[in-house]
N, C-alpha and C positions, 0 to 999 in steps of 0.2 A: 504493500500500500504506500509506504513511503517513495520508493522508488518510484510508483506510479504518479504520488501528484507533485515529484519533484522536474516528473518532465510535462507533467497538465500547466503548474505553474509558469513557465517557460515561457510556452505559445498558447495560452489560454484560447484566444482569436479561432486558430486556427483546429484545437484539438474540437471547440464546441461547432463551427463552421460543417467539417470535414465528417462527424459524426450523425451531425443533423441530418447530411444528405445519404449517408452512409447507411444508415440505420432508420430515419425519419420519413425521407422523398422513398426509403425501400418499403416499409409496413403499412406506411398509411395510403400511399395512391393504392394498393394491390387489395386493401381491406376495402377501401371506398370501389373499387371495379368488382367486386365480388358481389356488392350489393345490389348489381345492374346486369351482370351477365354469367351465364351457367360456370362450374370449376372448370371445367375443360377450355375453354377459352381462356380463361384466366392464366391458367396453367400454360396451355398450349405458345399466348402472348409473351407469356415471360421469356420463355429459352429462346428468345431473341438476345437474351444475354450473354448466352454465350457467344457472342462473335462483339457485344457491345465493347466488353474488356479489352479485346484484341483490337479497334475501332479506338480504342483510348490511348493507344502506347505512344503515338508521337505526344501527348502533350506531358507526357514523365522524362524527368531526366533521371538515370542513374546513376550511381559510385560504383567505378571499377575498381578493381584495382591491379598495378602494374609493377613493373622493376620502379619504375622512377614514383612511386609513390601513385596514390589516388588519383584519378581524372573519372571529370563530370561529361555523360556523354546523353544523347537521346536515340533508344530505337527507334526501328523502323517497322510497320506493321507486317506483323507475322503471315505472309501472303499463304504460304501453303497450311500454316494451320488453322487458315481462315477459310482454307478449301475442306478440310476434314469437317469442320465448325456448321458449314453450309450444309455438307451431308445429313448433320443431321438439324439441322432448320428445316432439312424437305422433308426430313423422315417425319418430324416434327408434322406440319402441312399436310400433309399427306394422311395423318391419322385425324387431324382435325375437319378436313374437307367434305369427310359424310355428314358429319353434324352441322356444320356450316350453316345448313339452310334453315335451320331450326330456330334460329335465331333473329332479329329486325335489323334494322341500319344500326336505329337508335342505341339499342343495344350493347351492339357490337362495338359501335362508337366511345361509349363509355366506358366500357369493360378492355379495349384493348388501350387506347392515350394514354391512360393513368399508369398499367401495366408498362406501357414503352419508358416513360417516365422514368419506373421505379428498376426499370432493368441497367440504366445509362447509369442512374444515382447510385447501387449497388457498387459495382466493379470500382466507381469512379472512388467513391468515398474509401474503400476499404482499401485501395492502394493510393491516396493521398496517406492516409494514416499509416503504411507501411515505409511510408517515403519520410514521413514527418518521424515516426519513433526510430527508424533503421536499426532496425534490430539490438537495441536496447532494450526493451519491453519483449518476455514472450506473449504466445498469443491469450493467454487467461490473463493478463493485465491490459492486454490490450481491446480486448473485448468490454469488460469492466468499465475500463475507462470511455468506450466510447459509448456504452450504455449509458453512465454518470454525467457523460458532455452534451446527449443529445436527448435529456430527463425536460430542460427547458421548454424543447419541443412538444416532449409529450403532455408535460403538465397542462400548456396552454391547451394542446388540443382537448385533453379533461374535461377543462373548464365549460369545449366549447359544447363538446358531446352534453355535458351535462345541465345547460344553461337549455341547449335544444332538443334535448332527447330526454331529461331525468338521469337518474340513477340506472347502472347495469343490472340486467336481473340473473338468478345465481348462477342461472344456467349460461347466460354471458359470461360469467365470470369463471364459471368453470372452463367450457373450451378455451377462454382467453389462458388458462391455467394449463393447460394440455396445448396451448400452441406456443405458451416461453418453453416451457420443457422441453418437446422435441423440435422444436423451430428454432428457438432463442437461443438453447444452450448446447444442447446435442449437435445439431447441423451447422450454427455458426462458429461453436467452437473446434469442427471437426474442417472444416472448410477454410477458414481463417488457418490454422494449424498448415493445410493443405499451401496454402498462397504463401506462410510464410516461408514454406521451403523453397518454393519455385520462386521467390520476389525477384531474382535476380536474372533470369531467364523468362524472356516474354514468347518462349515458345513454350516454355513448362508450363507458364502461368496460363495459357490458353487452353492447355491440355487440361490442366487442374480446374478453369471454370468449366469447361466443356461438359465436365459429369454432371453437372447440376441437369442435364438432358435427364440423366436416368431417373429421376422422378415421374416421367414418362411413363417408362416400362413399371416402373413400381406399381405407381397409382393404377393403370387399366389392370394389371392383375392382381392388385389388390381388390378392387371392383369385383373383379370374378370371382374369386376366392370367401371374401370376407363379406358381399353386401348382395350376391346376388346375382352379378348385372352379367351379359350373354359375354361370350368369348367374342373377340375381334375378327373383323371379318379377315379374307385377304388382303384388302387394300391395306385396312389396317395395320394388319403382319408384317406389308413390306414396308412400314411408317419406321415399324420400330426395329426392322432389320436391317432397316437405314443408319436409325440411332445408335444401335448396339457398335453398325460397322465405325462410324463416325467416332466413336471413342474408343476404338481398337487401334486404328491407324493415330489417334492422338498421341497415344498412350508406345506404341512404336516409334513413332517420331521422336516423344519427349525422353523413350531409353534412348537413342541416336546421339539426341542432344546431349544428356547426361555422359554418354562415354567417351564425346568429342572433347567436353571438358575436364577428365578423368585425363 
């Protein structure tokens, strides 16, 4: 804790900034499109992120470092793991497209913005903060902490829910309960974990957002499994046999890259 708010005190500005959009532009637009359009959509909108992060790398500079000491350099956008990334964006497409029609403009409209939004804000915010702590902080303070920085945020929006809405009822508050657990802390501490290994490499790091696809395959056989719903059709099948390839060939790439710099 101390080490934590000896580097919050620092850059105060920028730890509460970076966390807002990090954690803030990421839960609240995907919660506000949930409430206008089916999960699948939702879902489907999101793994637009995974190529968002790779879309991001010219505006980071990094620390190398060399024989003559540190130099500050900027990538360049990771073009072939932006080709694997695409794979499964179609795979992605491709499973959402039967359902598609089910849907209104209006709808769709709503449920995907906020989603785009919150997919840019994600990658953007969590390697500002990996830029800003460099690896001073591991990922369980650095999580903490951008919880603690971007509390501002939420409190306002509290106030606002509850000035227009009332008070939560328990059953809100239970899922809200069951979505810091496996959302909050499970998947962003296992995630964050993931990015901090690869922060240095924006092929790894592409590789390492890219799995956030497989919620994909989880979620429709979870469906099947656990709630009921029909198996996927064909088309379906080759959505996520898209998916599965897309983070096979990442996933080869990113050992490639690892034993180039080995």
């Amino acid at each position: 804790m101390k080490q934590l708010f000896e580097e919050f005190k620092q850059k105060p500005f920028e730890w509460i900034l970076w966390s807002t959009i990090g954690f803030g532009l990421f839960y609240a637009p995907i919660t506000f499109a949930a409430a206008f359009g089916p999960g699948w959509l939702v879902a489907g909108t999101w793994q637009t992120t995974i190529i968002a992060g790779s879309l991001l790398v010219p505006f980071f500079t990094y620390k190398f470092k060399t024989d003559d000491g540190y130099i500050l350099r900027k990538e360049k956008i990771p073009f072939r793991e932006l080709r694997y990334s695409s794979i499964i964006l179609l795979g992605v497409i491709i499973i959402q497209v039967q359902q598609a029609t089910q849907v209104n403009s209006s709808a769709i409209i709503l449920s995907t913005l906020p989603v785009l939004i919150a997919a840019f804000a994600y990658p953007l915010g969590n390697r500002k903060m990996m830029a800003l702590c460099d690896g001073r902080l591991d990922t369980f303070q650095r999580v903490l902490g951008m919880t603690l920085a971007s509390m501002p945020f939420w409190i306002v929006l509290s106030f606002i829910g509850l000035f227009l809405h009332g008070a939560p009822s328990q059953d809100q508050l239970f899922q809200s309960f069951l979505v810091a657990i496996c959302a909050g802390i499970i998947a962003t501490v296992l995630f964050f974990y993931a990015t901090d290994l690869a922060r240095k490499s924006s092929q790894q790091m592409a590789a390492v957002e890219s799995t956030q696809s497989g919620e994909i395959v989880f979620a429709v056989f979870g469906e099947v499994l656990l709630l009921g719903a029909y198996m996927p059709s064909g088309l379906a099948l080759l959505g996520l046999s898209l998916i599965v390839l897309g983070m096979i060939l990442h996933s080869l790439s990113s050992q490639k890259v690892q034993m180039k710099s080995d």
